[in-house]
N, C-alpha and C positions, 0 to 999 in steps of 0.2 A: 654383086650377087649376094643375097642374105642369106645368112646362115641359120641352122637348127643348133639349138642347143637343149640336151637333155639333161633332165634332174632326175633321177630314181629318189626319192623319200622327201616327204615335205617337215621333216622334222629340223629342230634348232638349224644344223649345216646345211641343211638343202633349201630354207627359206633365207637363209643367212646368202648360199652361193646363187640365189637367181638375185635379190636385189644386189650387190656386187657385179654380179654380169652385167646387169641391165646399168647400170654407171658406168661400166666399159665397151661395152659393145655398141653395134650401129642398132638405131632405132627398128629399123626395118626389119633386125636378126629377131630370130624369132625361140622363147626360151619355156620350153613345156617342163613343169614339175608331175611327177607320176607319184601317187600314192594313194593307198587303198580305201584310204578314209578321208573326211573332211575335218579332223581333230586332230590336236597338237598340245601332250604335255612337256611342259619338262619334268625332268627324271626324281627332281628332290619332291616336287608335290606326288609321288607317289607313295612317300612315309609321309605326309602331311595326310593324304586320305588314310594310310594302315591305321596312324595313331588315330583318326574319326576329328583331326582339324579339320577339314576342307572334304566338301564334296566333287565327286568328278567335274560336274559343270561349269562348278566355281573356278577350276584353274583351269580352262580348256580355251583356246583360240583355234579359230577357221582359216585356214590356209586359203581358201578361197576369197575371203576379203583381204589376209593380209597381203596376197598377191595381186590384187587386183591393180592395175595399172602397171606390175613389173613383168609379171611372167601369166602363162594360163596355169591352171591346175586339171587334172585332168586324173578324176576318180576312176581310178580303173587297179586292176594289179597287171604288175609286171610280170609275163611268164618264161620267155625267153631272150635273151642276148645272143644276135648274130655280131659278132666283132667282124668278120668280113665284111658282110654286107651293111656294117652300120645301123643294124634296125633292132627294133625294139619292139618283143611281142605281145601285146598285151590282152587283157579281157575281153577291152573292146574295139581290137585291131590293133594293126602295125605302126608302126613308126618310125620314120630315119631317121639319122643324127649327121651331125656333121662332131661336133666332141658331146661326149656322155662322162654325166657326172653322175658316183657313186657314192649316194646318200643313203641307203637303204637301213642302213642301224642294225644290228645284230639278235638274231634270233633264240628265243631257250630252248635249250632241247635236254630236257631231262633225262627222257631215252637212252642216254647215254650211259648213264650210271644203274647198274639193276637193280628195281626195285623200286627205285625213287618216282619215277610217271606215277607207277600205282600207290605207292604211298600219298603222293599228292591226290591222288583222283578222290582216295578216301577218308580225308582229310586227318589221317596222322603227320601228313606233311605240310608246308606253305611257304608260300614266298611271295614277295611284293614288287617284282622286275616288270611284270605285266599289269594292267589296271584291273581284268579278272579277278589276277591271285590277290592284289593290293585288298580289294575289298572282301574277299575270303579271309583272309588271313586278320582282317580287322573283324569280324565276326568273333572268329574262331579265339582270337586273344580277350574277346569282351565277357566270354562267358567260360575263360580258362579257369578252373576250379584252383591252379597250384600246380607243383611239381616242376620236374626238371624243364627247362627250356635251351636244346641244343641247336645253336645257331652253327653250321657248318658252311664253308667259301669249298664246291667241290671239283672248280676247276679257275685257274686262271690263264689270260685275265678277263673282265665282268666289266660291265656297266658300272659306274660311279663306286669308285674303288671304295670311299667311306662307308658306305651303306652298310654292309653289314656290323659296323660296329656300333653305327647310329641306329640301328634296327635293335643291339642290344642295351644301350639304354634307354631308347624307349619300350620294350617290354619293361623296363625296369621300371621305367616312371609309370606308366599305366599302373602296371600291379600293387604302388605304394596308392596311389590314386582311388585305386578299388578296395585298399586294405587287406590284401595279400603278399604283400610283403616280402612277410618271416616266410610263406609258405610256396617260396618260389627259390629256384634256384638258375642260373643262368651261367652257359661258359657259351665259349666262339671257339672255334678250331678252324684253322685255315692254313692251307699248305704252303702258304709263305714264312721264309727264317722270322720275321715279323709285324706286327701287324700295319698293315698298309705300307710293304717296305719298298714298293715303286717310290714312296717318298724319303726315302731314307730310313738310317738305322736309328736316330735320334729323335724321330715324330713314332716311331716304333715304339720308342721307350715310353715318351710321352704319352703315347695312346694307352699302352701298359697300366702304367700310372693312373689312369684316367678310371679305365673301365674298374679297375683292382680298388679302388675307391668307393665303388656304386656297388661293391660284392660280385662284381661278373670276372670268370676266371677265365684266362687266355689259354690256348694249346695252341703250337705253332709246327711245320713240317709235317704236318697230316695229308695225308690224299687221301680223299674220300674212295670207298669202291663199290661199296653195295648198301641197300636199306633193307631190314626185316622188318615190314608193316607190321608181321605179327608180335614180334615179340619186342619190337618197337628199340632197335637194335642198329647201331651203324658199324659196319664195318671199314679200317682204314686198310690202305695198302703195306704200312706197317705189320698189320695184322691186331694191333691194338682196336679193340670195342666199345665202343659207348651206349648207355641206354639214356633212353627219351622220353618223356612224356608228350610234347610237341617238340617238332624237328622242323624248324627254320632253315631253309638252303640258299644260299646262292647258287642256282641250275646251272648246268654250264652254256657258253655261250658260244657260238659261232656265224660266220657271216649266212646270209640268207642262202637256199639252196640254189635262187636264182643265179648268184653270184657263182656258185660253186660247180653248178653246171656246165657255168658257158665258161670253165677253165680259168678264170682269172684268180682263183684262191690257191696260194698255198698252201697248202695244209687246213685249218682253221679262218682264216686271214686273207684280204688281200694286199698284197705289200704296195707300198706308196713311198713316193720320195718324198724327203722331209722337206726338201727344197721348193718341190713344185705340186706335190700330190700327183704325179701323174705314178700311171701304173705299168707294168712291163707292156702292155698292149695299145699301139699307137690311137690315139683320139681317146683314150678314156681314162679320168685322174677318178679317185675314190676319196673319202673324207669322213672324218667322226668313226664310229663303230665299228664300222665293216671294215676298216682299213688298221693295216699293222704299219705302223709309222716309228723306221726305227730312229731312235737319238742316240746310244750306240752301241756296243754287242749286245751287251744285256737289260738295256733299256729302249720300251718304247714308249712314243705319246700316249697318258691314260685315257681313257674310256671316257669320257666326260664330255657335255654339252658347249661348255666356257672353251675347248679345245679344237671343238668340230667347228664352232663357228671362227675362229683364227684360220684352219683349214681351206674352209668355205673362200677366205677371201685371197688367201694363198692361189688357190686351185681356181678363181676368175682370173687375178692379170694374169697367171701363166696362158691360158684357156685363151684370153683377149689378144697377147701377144703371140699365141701359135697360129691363131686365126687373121694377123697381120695391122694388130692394133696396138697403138702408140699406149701401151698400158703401162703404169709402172713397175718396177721387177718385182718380183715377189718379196715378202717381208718375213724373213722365217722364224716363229715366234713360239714359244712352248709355255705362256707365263699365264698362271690362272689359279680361281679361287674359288673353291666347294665350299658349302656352310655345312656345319658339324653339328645335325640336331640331336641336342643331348635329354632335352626337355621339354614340358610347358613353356613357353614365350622364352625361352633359354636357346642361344646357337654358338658356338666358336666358328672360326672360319681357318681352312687349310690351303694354303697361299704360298704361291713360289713358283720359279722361275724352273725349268724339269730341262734345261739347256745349260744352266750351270754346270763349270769345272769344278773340282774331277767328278762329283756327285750332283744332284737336285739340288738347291738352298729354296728349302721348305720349311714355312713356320705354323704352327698351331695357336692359335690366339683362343684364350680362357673364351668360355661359354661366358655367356651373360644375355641378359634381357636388351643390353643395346644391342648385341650381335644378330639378337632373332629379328630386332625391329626394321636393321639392314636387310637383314634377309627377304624379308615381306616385302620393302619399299623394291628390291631388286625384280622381285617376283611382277608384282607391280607394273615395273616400268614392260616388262618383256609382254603379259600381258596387255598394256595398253596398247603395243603392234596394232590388234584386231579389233578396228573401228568400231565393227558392229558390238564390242563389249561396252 
C-alpha cells in the first residue's frame, strides 16, 4: 500500500526532507510539499539584498523544478491541521497524510511589542527578516541623512542568530561608503548576557571585540517593551530608554498560527526530539524554525538553514523506519556554519559543533575577502539545485 507523505514549507528543510524521503521510501509513496509560493531564499541573501549586493531574483530558486522528479509541489496555503483525521486544509482543498512533516518556518509578528507594527508601517522602523522589509530598509538606509542607528534583538530566539550584528556592520560599511561616517552613530542591544550567547560566552567576547572596533557599542540584558514612533523613543522592561533616529529590530518570532491552532505548539514553539524530530503528536516530526529542538536545559538547536537541513534528514530515516523501511537510524547531528558579513567582498564564518560538552565549541574565524569568496561559491552551489537557473 503506498503511502502519503506531507511537507508544509518548501524552504531549505522541507526541500532538503522530500529529497531524503524520496531515497528512502518506496517509489509508489507518494510525497506532496505545501507552500504558498513558488520561491525559495536563503536567509543570508537577505542582508545581501538590504546591503543593495544582489537583487531578489538573483538569489531565488523554484521549488517546483527543484522538485521535479522527487516530490510534487503544490502552491496552495495551508489552513488547518486535523491530527485526528490526518488531513491537511488547504486553499485549494484537503489532503491526507499518512506522516506530516513540519517545515513551515517561523513567522514575525511585531504586534507583539507596542508600538513597533506602527513604527514599522511608517517607516521610523525596519528590518530585513522578510524580503518586503529587506528592501525597505535598503531604501531607507540609502538615503539616511546620519544620526543614531538603534539596532534592537526584541525577543529571542530569531531566525539566523548573527544577523543582527552583521546588519550592524553593514550600516557601518554603507555609511563610510556614502561618506557619512563621522555622522552616524550605531549600538545593538539585545536581551541576551551576550552577544550571540547560544554560541558561547567566548564568540560573545569576540563579537564584543569585533563590533567595538567598527565604533558600534553593545548593550546586553535589555528586553524590549514598547516603541514611541513619535518621539522616536524605545522603551526596555528595565525601564532604561533609548532614542533613535532609525530603529532596526529583530521582530519577534513565532511558529505560524497554523501550527499554533491545530495545538502542536508549546508556547511559541513546537517541541521536536533531537533524536528523531518527531513531535509529542503521533505521525507528525517538525524541522528548522518552527521547531524548538532542545540540546539541553538551556540550550536549543539555532535558527538556521545549515541546521533544518541536518533536521530534514534526521526526520526522513525516522519517517522511513516508522512507515516499515529498512532506513538507516537517524544521525543526530548539531555541527554547522553561518558566514559573518562584516563588509564589502569581506565575511568571517561561525562554525561549531552546538552538541559539544559541557558547552558549544564554536569558533569565529577573521573576516576576510577569502571568507566572502566561500560564501558566494556556497551560495552558488545551493542555488545551482534549480535547473531552470
Amino acid at each position: 500500500m503506498a503511502h502519503n507523505v506531507l511537507i508544509i514549507g518548501a524552504g531549505p528543510g522541507g526541500l532538503a526532507a522530500a529529497r531524503a524521503l524520496r531515497a528512502y521510501l518506496d517509489p509508489n509513496d507518494r510525497i506532496v510539499v505545501i507552500d504558498r509560493h513558488d520561491e525559495q531564499r536563503l536567509g543570508v541573501t537577505l542582508l545581501l539584498i538590504m546591503r543593495g549586493w544582489r537583487e531578489p531574483e538573483e538569489v531565488m530558486i523554484r521549488p517546483s523544478r527543484v522538485l521535479a522528479g522527487t516530490a510534487e509541489l503544490l502552491v496552495a496555503e495551508a489552513l488547518h491541521i486535523d491530527p485526528a483525521a490526518r488531513r491537511v486544509e488547504t486553499s485549494v482543498g484537503s489532503i491526507t497524510y499518512d506522516a506530516l512533516v513540519l517545515a513551515s518556518g517561523a513567522e514575525v509578528v511585531p504586534e507583539v511589542i507596542p508600538g513597533l507594527a506602527s513604527a514599522l508601517e511608517n517607516g521610523v522602523a525596519g528590518h530585513c527578516w522578510t524580503l518586503p522589509a529587506a528592501l525597505q530598509l535598503r531604501e531607507r538606509l540609502q538615503c539616511f541623512p546620519g544620526g543614531r542607528v538603534l539596532i534592537v534583538v526584541a525577543r529571542l530566539p530569531y531566525k539566523c542568530p548573527p544577523a543582527p550584528y552583521e546588519v550592524a556592520l553593514l550600516v557601518r560599511d554603507l555609511a563610510q561608503e556614502r561618506g557619512i561616517d563621522q555622522s552616524i552613530e550605531v549600538t545593538v542591544v539585545t536581551p541576551e548576557p551576550s552577544p550571540l550567547a547560544v554560541a558561547g560566552p567566548a564568540i560573545g567576547e569576540q563579537l564584543t571585540r569585533l563590533l567595538e572596533a567598527r565604533g558600534i557599542s553593545v548593550r546586553t540584558g535589555e528586553q524590549l517593551s514598547s516603541v514611541d514612533s513619535r518621539h522616536r523613543e524605545v522603551v526596555f522592561a528595565s525601564g532604561s530608554r533609548e532614542l533613535f533616529d532609525l530603529l532596526i529590530v529583530v521582530p519577534p518570532h513565532r511558529a505560524p498560527a497554523l501550527v499554533r491552532d491545530a495545538g502542536l505548539a508549546d508556547g511559541d514553539w513546537v517541541p521536536a526530539s533531537l533524536e528523531t524530530m518527531r513531535t509529542s503528536v503521533e505521525g507528525i516530526w517538525a524541522i528548522g524554525d518552527v521547531a524548538a529542538v532542545r540540546i539541553r536545559e538551556n540550550l536549543l538547536v539555532p535558527k538556521a538553514a545549515v541546521f533544518a537541513q541536518q533536521q530534514a534528514e534526521v526526520a526522513a530515516r525516522d519517517i522511513a523506519r516508522w512507515l516499515g523501511y529498512a532506513a538507516p537510524e537517524p544521525e543526530v547531528r548539531a555541527y554547522g556554519r553561518c558566514w559573518f558579513l562584516t563588509g564589502r567582498g569581506v565575511a568571517g564564518a561561525i562554525e561549531g559543533d552546538f552538541l559539544a560538552e559541557p558547552r558549544p565549541a564554536v569558533t569565529l574565524s577573521s573576516p576576510s575577502p577569502e571568507g566572502f569568496t566561500q560564501m558566494e561559491g556556497e551560495l552558488a552551489n545551493w542555488l545551482a539545485q534549480d535547473p531552470g537557473r
